[in-house]
N, C-alpha and C positions, 0 to 999 in steps of 0.2 A: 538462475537469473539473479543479478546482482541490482539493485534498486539502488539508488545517489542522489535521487531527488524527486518532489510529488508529479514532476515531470513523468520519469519512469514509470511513476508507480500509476499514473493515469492512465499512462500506456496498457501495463498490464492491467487494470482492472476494466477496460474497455476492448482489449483486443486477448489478451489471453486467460482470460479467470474463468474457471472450472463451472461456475454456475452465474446465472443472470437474475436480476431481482432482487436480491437481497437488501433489505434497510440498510445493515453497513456497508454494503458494496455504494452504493447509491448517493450513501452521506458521504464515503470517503471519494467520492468521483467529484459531489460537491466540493468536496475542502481543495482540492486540487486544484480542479478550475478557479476556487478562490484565490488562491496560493498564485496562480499562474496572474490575474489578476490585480496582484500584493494588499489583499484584504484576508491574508489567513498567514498566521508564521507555520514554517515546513513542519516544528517540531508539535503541534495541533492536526496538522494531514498523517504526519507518521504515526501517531496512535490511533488516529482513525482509519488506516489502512491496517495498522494491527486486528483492530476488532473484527476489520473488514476479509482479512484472512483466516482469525480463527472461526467466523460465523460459515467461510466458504472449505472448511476445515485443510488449508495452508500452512503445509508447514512452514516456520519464518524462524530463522535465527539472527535475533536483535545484540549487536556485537556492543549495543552501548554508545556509538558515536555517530549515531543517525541515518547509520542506512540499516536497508531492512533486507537481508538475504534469503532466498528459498536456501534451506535444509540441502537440497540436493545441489548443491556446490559445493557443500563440505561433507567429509566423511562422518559417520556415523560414531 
């Protein structure tokens, strides 16, 4: 899954995330809706989706220019 925006990433952390409940699952769902809102800049929701994947232990590879990739769309 390729992530482009807190758009996406709202997506998956409400309809496809491994586990429910989590504080940073829940903050970064926050910052999102904020984002969607224009009360949060993207680059604020993407370390809070960071946290919010290593807390739901997500593998994520951060290419450096704002999107946030699962592991599993690139080789090992």
């Amino acid at each position: 899954m390729v992530l482009r925006s807190p758009q996406d990433a709202l997506y998956a952390l409400v309809s496809d995330w491994p586990i429910n409940g989590g504080v940073h699952q829940q903050r970064a769902i926050d910052f999102c809706r904020a984002w969607l809102a224009g009360r949060m800049p993207a680059e604020t929701v993407r370390q809070a989706f960071i946290l919010a994947a290593l807390e739901a232990g997500v593998a994520i590879d951060d290419d450096g220019e704002g999107d946030t990739n699962s592991s599993s769309d690139r080789p090992a």
